[in-house]
C-alpha distance (Angstrom), angle and dihedral (degrees) to the residues before:
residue distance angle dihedral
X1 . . .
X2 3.87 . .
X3 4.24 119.7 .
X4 3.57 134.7 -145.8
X5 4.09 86.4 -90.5
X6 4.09 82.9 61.3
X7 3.64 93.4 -118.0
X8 3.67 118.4 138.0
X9 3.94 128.5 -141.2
X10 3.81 119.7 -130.6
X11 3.16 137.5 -171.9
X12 3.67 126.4 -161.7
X13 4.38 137.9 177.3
X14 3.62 139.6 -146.7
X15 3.86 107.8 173.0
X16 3.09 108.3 -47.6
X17 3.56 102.5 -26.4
X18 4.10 118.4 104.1
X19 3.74 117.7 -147.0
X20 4.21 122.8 -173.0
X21 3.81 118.7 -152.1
X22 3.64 137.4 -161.9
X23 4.07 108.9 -131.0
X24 3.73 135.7 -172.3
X25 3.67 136.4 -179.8
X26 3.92 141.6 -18.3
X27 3.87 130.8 -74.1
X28 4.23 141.2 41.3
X29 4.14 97.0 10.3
X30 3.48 118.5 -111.0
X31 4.14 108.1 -156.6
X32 3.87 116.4 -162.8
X33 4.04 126.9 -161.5
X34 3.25 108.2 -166.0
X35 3.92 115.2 -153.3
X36 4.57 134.8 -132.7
X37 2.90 131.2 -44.5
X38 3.89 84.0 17.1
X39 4.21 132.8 86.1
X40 3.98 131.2 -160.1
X41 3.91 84.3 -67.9
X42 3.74 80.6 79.5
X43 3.95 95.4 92.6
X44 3.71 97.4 33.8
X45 4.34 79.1 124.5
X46 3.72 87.0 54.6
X47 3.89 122.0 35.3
X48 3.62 96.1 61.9
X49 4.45 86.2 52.4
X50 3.39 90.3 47.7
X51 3.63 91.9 57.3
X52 3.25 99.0 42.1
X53 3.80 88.9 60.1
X54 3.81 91.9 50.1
X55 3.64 106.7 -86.7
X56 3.48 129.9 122.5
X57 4.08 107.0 -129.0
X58 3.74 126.8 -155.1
X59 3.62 127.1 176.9
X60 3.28 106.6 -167.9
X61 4.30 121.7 -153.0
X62 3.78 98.4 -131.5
X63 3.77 136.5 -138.2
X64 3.59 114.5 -41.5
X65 3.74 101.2 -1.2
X66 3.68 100.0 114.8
X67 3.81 120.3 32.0
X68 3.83 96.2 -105.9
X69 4.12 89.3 71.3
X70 3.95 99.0 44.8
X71 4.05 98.1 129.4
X72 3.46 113.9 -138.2
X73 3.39 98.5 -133.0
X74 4.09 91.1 45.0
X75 3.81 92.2 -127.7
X76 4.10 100.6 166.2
X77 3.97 94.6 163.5
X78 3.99 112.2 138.5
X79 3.93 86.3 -120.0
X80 3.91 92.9 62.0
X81 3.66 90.0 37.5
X82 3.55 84.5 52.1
X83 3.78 98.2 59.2
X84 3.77 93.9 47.2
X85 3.94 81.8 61.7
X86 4.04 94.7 50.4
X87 3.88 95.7 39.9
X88 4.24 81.7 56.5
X89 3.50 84.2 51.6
X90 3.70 101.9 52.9
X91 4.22 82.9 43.4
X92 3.87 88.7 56.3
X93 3.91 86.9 53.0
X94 3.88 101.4 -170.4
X95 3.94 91.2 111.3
X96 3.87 132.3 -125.9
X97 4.03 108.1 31.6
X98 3.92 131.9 -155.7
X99 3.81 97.6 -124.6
X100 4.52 119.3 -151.2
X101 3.05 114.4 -167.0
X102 4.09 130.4 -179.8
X103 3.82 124.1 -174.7
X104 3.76 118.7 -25.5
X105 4.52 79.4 -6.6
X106 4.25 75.2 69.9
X107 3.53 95.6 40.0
X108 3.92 88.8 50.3
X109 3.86 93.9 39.0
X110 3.83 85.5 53.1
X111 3.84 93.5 62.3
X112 4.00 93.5 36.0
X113 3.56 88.2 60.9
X114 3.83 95.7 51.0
X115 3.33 97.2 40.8
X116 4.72 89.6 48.4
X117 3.18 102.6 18.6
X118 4.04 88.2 168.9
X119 3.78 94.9 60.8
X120 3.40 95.3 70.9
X121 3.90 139.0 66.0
X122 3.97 101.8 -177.4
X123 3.98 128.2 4.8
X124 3.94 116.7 -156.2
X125 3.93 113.2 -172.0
X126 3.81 122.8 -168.5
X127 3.99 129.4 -160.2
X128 4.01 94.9 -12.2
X129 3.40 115.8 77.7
X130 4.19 117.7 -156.4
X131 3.72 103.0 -29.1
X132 3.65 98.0 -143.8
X133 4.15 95.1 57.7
X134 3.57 90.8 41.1
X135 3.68 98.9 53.9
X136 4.37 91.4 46.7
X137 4.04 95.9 32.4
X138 3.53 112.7 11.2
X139 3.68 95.0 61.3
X140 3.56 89.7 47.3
X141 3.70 87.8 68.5
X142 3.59 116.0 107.4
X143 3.90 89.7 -146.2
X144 3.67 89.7 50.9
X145 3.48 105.6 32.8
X146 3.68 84.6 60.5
X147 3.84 93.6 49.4
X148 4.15 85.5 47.8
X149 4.11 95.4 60.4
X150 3.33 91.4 118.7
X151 4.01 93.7 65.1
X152 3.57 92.1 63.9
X153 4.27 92.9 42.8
X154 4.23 89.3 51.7
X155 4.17 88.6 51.3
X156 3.68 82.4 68.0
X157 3.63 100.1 90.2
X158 4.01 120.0 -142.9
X159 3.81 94.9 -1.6
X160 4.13 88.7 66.7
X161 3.35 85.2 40.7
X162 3.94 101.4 58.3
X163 3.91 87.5 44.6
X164 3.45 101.8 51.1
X165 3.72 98.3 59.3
X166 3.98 87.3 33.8
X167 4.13 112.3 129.3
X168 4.06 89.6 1.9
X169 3.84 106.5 -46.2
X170 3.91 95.8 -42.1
X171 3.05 96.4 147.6
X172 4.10 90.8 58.3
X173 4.29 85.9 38.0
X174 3.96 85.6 62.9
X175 3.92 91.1 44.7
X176 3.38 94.1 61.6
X177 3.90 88.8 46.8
X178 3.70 90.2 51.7
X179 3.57 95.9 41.2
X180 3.84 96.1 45.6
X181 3.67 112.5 22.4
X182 3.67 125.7 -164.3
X183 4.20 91.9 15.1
X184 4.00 118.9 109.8
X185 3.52 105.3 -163.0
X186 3.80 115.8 -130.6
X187 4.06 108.3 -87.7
X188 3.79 116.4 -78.4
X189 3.36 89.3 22.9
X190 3.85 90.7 113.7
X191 3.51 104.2 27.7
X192 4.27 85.5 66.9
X193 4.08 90.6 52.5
X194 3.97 84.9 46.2
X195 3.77 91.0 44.4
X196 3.70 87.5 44.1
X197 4.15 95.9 51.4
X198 3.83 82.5 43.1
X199 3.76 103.6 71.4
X200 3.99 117.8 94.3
X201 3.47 108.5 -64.0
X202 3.61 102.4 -5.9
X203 4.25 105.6 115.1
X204 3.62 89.0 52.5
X205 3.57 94.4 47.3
X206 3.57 86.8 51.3
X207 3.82 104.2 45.2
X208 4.62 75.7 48.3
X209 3.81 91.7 80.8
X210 3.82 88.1 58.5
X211 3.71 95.4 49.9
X212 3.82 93.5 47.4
X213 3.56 89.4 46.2
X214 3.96 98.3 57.7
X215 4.21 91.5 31.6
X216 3.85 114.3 127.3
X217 3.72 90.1 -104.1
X218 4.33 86.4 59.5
X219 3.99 86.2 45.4
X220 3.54 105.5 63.3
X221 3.59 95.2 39.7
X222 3.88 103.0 136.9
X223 4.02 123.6 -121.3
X224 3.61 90.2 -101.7
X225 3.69 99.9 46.4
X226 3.90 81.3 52.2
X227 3.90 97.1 45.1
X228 3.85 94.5 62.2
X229 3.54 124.6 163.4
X230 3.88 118.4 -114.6
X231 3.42 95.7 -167.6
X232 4.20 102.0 -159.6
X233 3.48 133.0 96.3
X234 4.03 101.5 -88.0
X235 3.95 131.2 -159.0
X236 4.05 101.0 -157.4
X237 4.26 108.9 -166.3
X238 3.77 135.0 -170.4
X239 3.36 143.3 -171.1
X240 3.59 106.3 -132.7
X241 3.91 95.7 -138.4
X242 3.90 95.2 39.9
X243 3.58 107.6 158.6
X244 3.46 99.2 -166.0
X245 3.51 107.5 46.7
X246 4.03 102.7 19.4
X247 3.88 109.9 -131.5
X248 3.83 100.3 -129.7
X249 4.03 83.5 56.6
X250 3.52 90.5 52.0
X251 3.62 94.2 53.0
X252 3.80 96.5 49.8
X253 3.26 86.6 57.4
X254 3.73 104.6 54.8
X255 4.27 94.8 89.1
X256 3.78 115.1 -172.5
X257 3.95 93.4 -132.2
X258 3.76 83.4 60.1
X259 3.86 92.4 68.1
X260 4.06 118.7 40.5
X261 3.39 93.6 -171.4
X262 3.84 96.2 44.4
X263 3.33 136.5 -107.4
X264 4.40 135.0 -132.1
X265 3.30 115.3 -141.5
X266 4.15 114.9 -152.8
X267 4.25 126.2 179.7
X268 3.63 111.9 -150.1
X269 3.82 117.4 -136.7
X270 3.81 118.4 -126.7
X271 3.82 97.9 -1.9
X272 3.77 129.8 114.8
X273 3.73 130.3 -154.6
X274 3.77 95.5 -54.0
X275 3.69 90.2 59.8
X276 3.49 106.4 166.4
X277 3.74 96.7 43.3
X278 3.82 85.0 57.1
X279 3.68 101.7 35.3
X280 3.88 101.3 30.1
X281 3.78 92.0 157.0
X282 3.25 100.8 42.4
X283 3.74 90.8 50.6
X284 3.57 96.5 34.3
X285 3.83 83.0 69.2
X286 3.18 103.7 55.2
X287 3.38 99.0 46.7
X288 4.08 92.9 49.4
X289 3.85 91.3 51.3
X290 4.06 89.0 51.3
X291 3.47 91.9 50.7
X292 3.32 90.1 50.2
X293 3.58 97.9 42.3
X294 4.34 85.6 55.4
X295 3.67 111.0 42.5
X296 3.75 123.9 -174.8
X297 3.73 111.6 -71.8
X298 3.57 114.6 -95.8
């Protein structure tokens, strides 16, 4: 179904999970992973650019963020996460993809590239760095581990829970305070993400990728489980006053062995985590000129 705005409604399976998508456009597909506390909405700023310039955009809603792709078995780890991304692929069908990803989208998008390297053409990451390194040395940062506190407070199951959607979702208004200070996103902005973690199941759902992420299994992962290739050309961004994952952290952990077919690095200027909701242009460029700078494989 396409609206008025020209954006089209998709609708995609893996098993028998059901995932809706936000699409615009015709030509080399663009796929979009939007990150927490955060929904397809995410790249309102860029799907309609993207088209414009003759790609076709899809932000996707991911795993467990709307009630028809709550797992049974509430497995949120990045590698299952992962394959819900790559069977979408091979249901899009047009081959090799340039993957976006923003928050836990990068985080995911990291370990979807590793894992199929050959489905993709270009990877751009937002706000996360490599998710391997951050998870074994960026959170054993004292800047950042004091910046992560809430990762530890959402692995306490029903008590996070109950605050988080406390008052309306203040909890989640202050995180995007914290995370990107000084920036009032445009209105109804934030009342979609709170509609979106309000739907049956949803929040906890949400608040599941951190608890898989710091589970015992995620712990003891060794340093070269954690420091795994992603073998495609990657286009790392952050805002330069990020308040969730600080920028100079981000960089560190960016290692050129990570990424065999390199990787540019690129701070944007008065932008918090939600970068390209608060610097669309700025981002917008960037990400055209890599796209352009990697075209689809012949």
């Amino acid at each position: 179904m396409i609206t008025k705005t020209g954006i089209e409604h998709l609708s995609f399976a893996h098993g028998a999970l059901r995932f809706s998508a936000k699409a615009m456009g015709e030509g080399p597909v663009v796929l979009c992973l939007h990150g927490f506390p955060d929904d397809a909405g995410s790249f309102r700023h860029q799907l309609p650019v993207l088209a414009e310039a003759g790609y076709r955009a899809i932000a996707l809603t991911l795993r467990g963020y709307e009630p028809s792709s709550l797992p049974v078995e509430r497995d949120y780890s990045v590698e299952a996460i992962a394959g819900d991304v790559l069977a979408v692929i091979e249901s899009i069908g047009s081959g090799p993809v340039h993957l976006v990803g923003h928050d836990w989208g990068a985080a995911i998008a990291y370990v979807a590239a590793a894992a199929a390297p050959e489905r993709f053409t270009s990877l751009t990451t937002m706000a996360v760095p490599h998710a391997g390194r951050f998870a074994r040395e960026g959170l054993r940062t004292p800047k950042q581990l004091k910046l992560s506190w809430y990762m530890g407070f959402f692995n306490l199951p029903w008590v996070s829970d109950w605050v988080v959607s406390r008052h309306h979702y203040r909890f989640i208004r202050k995180l995007w305070r914290d995370w990107s200070p000084g920036w009032d996103p445009e209105p109804g902005v934030l009342e979609g993400v709170i509609h979106t973690l309000s739907q049956p199941g949803v929040r906890s759902a949400a608040l599941g990728y951190y608890r898989a992420a710091l589970s015992l299994r995620a712990l003891l992962v060794s340093a070269e489980e954690a420091h795994y290739p992603v073998p495609v050309p990657t286009l790392a961004l952050s805002g330069e006053r990020d308040g969730c994952i600080a920028s100079d952290v981000f960089e560190q952990l960016m290692v050129s062995e990570d990424f065999p077919q390199g990787f540019t690095f690129r701070r944007i200027a008065d932008a918090g985590h939600f970068l390209h909701q608060e610097q669309p242009h700025a981002v917008n460029t960037l990400l055209l000129r890599w796209l352009r700078d990697h075209p689809e494989h012949d």
